[in-house]
C-alpha positions as a Markdown table, in Angstrom:
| # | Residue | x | y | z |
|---|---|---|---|---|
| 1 | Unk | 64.2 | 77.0 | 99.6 |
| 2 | Unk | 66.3 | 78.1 | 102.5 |
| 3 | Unk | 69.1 | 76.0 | 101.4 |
| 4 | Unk | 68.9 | 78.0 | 98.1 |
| 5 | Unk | 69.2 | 81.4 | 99.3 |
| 6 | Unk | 72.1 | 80.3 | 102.0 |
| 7 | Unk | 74.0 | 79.4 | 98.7 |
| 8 | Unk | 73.2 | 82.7 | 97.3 |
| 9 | Unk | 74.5 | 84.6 | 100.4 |
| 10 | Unk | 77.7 | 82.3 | 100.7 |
| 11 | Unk | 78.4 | 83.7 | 96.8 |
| 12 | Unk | 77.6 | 86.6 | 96.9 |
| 13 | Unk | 79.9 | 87.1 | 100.4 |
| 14 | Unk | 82.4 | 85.3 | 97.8 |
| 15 | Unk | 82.1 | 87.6 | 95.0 |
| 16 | Unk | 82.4 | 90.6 | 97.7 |
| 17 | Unk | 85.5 | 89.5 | 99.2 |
| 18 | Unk | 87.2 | 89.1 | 95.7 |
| 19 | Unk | 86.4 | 92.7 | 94.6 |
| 20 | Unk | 87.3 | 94.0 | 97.6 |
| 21 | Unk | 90.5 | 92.1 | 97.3 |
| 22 | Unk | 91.1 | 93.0 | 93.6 |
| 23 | Unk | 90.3 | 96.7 | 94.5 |
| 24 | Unk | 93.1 | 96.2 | 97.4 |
| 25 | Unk | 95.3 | 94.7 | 95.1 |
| 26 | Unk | 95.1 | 97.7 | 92.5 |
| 27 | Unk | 95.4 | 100.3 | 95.0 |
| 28 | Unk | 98.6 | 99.0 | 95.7 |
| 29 | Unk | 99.9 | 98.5 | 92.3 |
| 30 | Unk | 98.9 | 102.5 | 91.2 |
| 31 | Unk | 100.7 | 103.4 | 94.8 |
| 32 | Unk | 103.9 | 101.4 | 93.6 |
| 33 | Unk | 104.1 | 103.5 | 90.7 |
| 34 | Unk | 103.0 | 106.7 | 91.6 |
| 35 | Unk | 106.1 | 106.3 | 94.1 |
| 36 | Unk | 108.4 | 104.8 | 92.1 |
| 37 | Unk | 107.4 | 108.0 | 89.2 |
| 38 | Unk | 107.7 | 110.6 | 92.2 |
| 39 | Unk | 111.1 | 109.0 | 93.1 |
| 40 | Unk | 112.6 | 108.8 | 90.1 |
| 41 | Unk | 111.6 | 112.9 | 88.9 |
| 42 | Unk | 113.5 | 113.8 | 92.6 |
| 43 | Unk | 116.3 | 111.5 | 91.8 |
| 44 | Unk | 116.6 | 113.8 | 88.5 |
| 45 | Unk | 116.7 | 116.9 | 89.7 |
| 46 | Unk | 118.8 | 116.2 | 92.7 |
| 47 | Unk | 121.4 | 114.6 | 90.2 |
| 48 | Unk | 121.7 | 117.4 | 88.4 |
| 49 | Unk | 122.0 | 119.6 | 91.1 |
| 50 | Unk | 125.1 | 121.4 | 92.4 |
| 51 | Unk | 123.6 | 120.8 | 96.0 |
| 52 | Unk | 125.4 | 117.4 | 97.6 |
| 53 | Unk | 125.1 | 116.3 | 101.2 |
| 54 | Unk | 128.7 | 114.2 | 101.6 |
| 55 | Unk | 128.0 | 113.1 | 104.9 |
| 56 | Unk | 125.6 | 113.7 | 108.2 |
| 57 | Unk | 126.6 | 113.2 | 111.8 |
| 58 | Unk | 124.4 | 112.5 | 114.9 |
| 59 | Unk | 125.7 | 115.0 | 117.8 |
| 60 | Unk | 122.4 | 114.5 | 119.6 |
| 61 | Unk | 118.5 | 114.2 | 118.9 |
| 62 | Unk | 117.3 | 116.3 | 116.1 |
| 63 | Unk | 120.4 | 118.0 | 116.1 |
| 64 | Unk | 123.3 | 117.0 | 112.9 |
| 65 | Unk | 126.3 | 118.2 | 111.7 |
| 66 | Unk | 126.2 | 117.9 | 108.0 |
| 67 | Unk | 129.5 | 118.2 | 105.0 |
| 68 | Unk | 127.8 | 120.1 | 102.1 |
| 69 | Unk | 129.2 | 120.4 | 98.8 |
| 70 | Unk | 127.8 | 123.3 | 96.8 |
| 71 | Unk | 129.7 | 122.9 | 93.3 |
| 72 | Unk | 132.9 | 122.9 | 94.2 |
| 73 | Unk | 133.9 | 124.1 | 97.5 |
| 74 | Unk | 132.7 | 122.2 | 100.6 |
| 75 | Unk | 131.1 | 123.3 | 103.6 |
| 76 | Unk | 129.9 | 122.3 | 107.5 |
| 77 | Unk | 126.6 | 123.4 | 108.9 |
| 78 | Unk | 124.8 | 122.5 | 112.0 |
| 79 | Unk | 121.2 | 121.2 | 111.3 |
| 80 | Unk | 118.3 | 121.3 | 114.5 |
| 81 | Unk | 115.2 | 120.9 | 114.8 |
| 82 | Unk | 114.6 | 125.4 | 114.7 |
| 83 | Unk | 117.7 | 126.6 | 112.6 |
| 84 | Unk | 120.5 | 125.7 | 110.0 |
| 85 | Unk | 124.0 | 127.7 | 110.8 |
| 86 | Unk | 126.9 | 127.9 | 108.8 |
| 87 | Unk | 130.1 | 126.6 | 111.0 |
| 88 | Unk | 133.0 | 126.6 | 108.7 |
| 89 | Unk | 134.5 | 125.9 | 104.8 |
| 90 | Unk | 136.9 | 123.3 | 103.9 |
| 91 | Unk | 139.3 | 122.7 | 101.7 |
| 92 | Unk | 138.9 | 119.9 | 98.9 |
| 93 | Unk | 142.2 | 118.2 | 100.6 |
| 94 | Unk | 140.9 | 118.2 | 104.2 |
| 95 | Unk | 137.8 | 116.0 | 103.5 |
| 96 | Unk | 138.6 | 111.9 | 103.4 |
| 97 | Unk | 136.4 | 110.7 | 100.0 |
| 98 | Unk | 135.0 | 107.3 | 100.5 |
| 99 | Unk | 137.2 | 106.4 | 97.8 |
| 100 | Unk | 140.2 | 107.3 | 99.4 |
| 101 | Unk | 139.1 | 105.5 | 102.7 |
| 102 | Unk | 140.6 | 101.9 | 102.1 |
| 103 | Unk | 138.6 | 99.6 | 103.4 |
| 104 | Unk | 140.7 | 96.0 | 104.7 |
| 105 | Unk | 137.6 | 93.6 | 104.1 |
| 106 | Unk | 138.4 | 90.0 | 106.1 |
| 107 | Unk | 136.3 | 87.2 | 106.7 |
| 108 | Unk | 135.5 | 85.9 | 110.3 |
| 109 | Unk | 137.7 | 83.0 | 110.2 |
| 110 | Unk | 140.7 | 85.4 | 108.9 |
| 111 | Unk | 139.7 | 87.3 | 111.7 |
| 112 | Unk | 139.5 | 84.7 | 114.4 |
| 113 | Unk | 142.8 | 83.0 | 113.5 |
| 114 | Unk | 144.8 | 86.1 | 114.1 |
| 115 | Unk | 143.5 | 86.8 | 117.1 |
| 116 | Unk | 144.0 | 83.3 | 118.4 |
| 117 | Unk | 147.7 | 83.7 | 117.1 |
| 118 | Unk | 147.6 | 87.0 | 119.3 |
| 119 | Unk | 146.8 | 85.0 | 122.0 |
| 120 | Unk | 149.2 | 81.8 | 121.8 |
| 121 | Unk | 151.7 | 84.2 | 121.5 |
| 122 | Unk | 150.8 | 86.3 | 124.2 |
| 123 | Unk | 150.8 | 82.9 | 126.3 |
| 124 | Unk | 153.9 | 81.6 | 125.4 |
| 125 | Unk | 155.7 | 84.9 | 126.2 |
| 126 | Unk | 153.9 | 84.8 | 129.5 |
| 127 | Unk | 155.4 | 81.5 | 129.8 |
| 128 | Unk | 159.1 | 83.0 | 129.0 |
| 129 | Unk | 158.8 | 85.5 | 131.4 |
| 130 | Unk | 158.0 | 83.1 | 134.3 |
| 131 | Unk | 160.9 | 81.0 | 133.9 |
């Protein structure tokens, strides 16, 4: 009889654990899309919005300078932790796009071998110069 109701207990403990774990389980899956719903109605409105942060700069801790473009003129502000000021407007040919910013991708050995070149050159005009 006691062996019978320790079986009991070790199944029911069972059945507990796999609710609680299904119940875990489901929590997470309505928070994945909640989030992923909430996300995507922001990522609409702020697409069609003539508000666009180009870029943000760390000056110091809580304190940013941001390029704004608010349809079609551009603009920097300061951002801190207390206030937002206006600092200046730019022109549309004073601000580098990231498309316009070349970027010269090389791998590591590319990289390596020209600086070893550097180097052997370096040396043998070292060696010149002692002679």
């Amino acid at each position: 009889m006691i062996i019978l109701t320790a079986g009991i207990s070790n199944i029911d403990n069972l059945l507990q654990l796999l609710g609680v774990s299904i119940l875990f389980i489901f929590i997470l899956v309505i928070t994945y899309y909640t989030t992923k719903f909430v996300g995507g109605a922001k990522l609409s409105i702020t697409k069609n919005s003539n508000f666009k942060v180009l870029e943000t700069y760390k000056i110091a801790q809580n304190k940013y300078l941001q390029l704004i473009q608010i349809g079609t003129r551009y603009f920097v502000i300061s951002v801190s932790k207390d206030d937002i000021r206006f600092l200046t407007e730019l022109n549309e040919n004073e601000i580098l796009k990231q498309d316009d910013i070349k970027l010269q991708k090389s791998s590591f050995t590319d990289l390596f071998n020209s600086s070893l070149k550097k180097l052997k050159d370096k040396n043998k005009n070292d060696q010149k110069n002692d002679q």
